[in-house]
C-alpha positions in Angstrom: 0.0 0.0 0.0 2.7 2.3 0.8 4.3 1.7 -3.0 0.8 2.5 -4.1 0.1 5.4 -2.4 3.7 6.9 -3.6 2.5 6.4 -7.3 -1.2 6.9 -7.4 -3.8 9.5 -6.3 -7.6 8.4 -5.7 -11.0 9.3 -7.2 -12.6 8.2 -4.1 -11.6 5.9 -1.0 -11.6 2.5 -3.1 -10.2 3.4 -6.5 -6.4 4.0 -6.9 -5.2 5.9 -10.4 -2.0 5.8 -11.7 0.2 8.8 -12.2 4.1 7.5 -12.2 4.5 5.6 -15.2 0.9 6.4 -16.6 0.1 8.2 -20.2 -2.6 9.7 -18.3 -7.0 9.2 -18.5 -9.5 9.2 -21.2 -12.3 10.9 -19.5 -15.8 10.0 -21.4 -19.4 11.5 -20.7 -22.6 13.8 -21.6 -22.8 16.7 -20.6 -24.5 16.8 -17.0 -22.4 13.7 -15.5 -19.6 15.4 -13.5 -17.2 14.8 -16.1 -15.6 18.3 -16.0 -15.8 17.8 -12.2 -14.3 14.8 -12.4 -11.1 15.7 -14.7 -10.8 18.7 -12.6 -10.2 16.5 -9.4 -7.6 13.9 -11.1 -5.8 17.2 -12.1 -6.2 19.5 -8.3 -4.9 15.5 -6.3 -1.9 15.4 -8.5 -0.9 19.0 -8.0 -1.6 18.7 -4.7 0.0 15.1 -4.5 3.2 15.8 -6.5 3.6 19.2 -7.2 2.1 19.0 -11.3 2.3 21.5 -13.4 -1.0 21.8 -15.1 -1.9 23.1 -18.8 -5.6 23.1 -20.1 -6.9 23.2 -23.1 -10.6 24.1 -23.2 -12.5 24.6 -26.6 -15.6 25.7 -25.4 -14.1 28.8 -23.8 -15.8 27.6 -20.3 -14.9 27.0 -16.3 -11.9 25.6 -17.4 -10.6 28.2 -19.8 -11.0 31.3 -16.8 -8.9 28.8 -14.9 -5.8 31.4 -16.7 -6.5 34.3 -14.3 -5.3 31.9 -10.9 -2.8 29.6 -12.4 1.2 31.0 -12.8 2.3 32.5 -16.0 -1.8 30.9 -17.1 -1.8 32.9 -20.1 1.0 30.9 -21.7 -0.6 27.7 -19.7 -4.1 28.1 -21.1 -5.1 27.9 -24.6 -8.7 27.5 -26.1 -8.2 27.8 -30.2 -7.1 25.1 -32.2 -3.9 27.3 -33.0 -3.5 28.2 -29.4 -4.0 24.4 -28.1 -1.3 23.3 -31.1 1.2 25.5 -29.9 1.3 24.5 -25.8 1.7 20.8 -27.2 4.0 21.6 -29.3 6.1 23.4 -26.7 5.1 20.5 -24.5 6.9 18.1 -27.2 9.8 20.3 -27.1 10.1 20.8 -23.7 9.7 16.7 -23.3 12.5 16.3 -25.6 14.6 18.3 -23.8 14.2 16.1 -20.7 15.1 13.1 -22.6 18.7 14.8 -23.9 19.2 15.9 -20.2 17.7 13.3 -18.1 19.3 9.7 -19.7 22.3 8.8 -17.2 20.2 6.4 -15.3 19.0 2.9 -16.7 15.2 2.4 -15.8 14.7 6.1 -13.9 11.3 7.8 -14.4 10.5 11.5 -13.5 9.9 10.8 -9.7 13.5 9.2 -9.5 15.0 12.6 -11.7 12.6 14.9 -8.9 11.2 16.4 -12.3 8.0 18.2 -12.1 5.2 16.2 -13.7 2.9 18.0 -16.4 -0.9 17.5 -16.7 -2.3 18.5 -19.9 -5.9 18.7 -19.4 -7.7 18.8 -22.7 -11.9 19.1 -22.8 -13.9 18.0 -25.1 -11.0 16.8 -26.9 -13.7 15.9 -30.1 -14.6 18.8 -30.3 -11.2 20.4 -30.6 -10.1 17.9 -33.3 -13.6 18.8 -35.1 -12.7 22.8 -34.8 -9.2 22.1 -35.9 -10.2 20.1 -38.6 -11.0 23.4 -41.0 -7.5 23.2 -41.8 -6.2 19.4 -42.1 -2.6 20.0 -41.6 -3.5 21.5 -38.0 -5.8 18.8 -37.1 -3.0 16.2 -38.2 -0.5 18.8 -36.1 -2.4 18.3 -33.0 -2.8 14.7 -33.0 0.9 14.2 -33.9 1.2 15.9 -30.4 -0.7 13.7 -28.7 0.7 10.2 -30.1 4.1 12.0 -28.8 3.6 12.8 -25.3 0.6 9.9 -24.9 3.8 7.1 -26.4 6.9 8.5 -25.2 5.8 11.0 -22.2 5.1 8.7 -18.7 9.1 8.0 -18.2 9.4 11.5 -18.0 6.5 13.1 -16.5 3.6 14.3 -18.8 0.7 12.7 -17.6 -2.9 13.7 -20.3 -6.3 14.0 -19.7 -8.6 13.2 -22.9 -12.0 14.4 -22.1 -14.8 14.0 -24.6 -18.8 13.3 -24.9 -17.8 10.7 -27.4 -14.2 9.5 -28.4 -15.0 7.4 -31.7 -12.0 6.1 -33.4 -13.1 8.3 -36.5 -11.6 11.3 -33.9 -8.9 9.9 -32.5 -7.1 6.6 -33.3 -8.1 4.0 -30.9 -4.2 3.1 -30.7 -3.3 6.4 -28.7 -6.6 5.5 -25.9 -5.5 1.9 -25.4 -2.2 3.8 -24.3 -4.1 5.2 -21.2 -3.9 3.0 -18.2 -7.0 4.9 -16.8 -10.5 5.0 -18.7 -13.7 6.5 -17.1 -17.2 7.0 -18.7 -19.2 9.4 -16.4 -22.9 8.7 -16.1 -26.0 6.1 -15.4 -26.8 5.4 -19.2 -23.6 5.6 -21.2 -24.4 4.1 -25.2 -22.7 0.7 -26.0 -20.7 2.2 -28.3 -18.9 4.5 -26.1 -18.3 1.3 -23.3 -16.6 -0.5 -26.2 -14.4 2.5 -26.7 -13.3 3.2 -23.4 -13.2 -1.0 -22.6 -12.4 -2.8 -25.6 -12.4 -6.5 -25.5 -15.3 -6.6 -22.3 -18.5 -7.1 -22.7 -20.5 -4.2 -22.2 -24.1 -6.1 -21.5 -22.4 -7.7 -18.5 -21.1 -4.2 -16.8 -22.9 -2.9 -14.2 -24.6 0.1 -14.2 -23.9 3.3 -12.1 -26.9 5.3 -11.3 -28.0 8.4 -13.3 -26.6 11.2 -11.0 -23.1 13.4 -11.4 -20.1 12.0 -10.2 -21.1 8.3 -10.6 -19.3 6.2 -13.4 -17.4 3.0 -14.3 -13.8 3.1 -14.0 -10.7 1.1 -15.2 -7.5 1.3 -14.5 -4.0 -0.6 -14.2 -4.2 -1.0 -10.2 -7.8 -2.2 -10.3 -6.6 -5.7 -10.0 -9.6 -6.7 -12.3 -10.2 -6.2 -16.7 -13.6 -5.8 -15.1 -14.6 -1.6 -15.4 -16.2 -1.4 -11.3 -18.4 1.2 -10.2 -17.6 4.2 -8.6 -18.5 7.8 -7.1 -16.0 10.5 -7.7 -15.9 12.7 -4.3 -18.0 15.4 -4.8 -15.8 18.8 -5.0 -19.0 21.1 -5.9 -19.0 23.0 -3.4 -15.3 23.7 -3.2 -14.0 26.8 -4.3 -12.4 25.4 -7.4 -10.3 28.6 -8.7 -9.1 29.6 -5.1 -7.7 26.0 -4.0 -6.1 25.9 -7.8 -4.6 29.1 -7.4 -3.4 27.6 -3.4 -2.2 24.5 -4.8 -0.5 26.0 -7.6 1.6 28.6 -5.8 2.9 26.0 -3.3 4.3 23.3 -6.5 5.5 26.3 -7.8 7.9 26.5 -4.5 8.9 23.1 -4.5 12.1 21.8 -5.4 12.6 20.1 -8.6 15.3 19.3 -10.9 16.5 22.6 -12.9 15.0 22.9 -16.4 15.8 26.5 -17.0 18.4 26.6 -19.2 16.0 24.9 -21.9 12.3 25.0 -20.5 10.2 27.4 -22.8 6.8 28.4 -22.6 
């Protein structure tokens, strides 16, 4: 348990997600199911846990997207166009190349051994970004070219992603890339059959339980569950938190912490 708890925060008391050595979550629901809610805990537990750095990228110019005004340099942290949300992963890219030229003298290390400071790219209603960025092929193909980069080759050395749609289908994003998540979630009481067999492939979705219809309830998967089996569970409820002030909080402290130094090649 103690191993555990050093590598993995929790949606509620029973249900352990991976963060060292984890691609990161695809985060599925309708509107109404906590899903934003939910996405937003993961990301405040891992800041709060082990010090994150977290970039958003919000389409719908929303909750998440105001999120700039209490986060650290948020401007350059924050994006919300397709051009805005291609550029932060392609510093992210950048920035995780960098790490691997500086950070390669030990055989087997990960981020936590090199005391880097993880990154949490939260991107909502990842669909409907790839839709919007889709006007223009060559950014849409720009944008996922990110993703397969930091989802394949970022865990070693600290990015940790967030997917977050209504819908995934493989005709948005290549099923490959998902399967790389160790953590999938569908938020909600009546999720379609389609989107089960997209967040669980290879279970079958009439035998799953079912959570009830109210926010914050889902099924959940992930590499610790000890299971293939997607169980049942309730996200703690953080309504009534103060969302923008305990980010701002958290924020300010990881920014104080002590982590390797990355200035001589970070960028923003």
């Amino acid at each position: 348990m103690q191993i555990l708890d050093n590598k993995a925060i929790y949606i509620d008391s029973n249900h352990p997600i991976p963060v060292v050595n984890s691609a990161g979550i695809l985060l599925m629901g309708l509107p109404g199911t906590g899903k934003t809610f939910t996405g937003t805990l993961i990301a405040l537990r891992i800041i709060q846990k082990f010090g994150g750095l977290l970039e958003i990228a919000d389409s719908k110019r929303s909750d998440l997207y105001n999120l700039k005004n209490y986060l650290v340099n948020g401007e350059k942290r924050v994006s919300a166009t397709p051009n805005q949300i291609a550029r932060i992963l392609r510093i992210a890219v950048q920035n995780l190349n960098n790490r691997y030229e500086h950070f390669n003298y030990h055989w087997g290390w990960n981020w936590l051994d090199y005391h880097l400071r993880p990154v949490v790219i939260f991107l909502d209603e990842t669909s409907a970004t790839l839709a919007e960025a889709s006007e223009s092929k060559n950014l849409k193909n720009e944008i996922l070219s990110y993703l397969k980069q930091l989802i394949y080759r970022g865990r070693q050395l600290g990015y940790f992603l967030i997917l977050s749609g209504q819908r995934l289908s493989s005709y948005s994003i290549e099923r490959d890339i998902t399967l790389e998540l160790s953590t999938r979630i569908v938020m909600g009481g009546n999720p379609d059959s389609d989107t089960l067999r997209m967040a669980f492939p290879g279970v079958d979705v009439k035998s799953l339980s079912i959570p009830k219809s109210l926010p914050g309830h889902g099924l959940i998967y992930t590499d610790l569950s000890g299971t293939s089996t997607p169980q049942v569970f309730v996200s703690d409820d953080i309504t009534n938190l103060d969302i923008p002030k305990t980010l701002n909080i958290l924020d300010t402290k990881a920014n104080r912490r002590k982590f390797a130094d990355e200035s001589s090649y970070w960028k923003w």
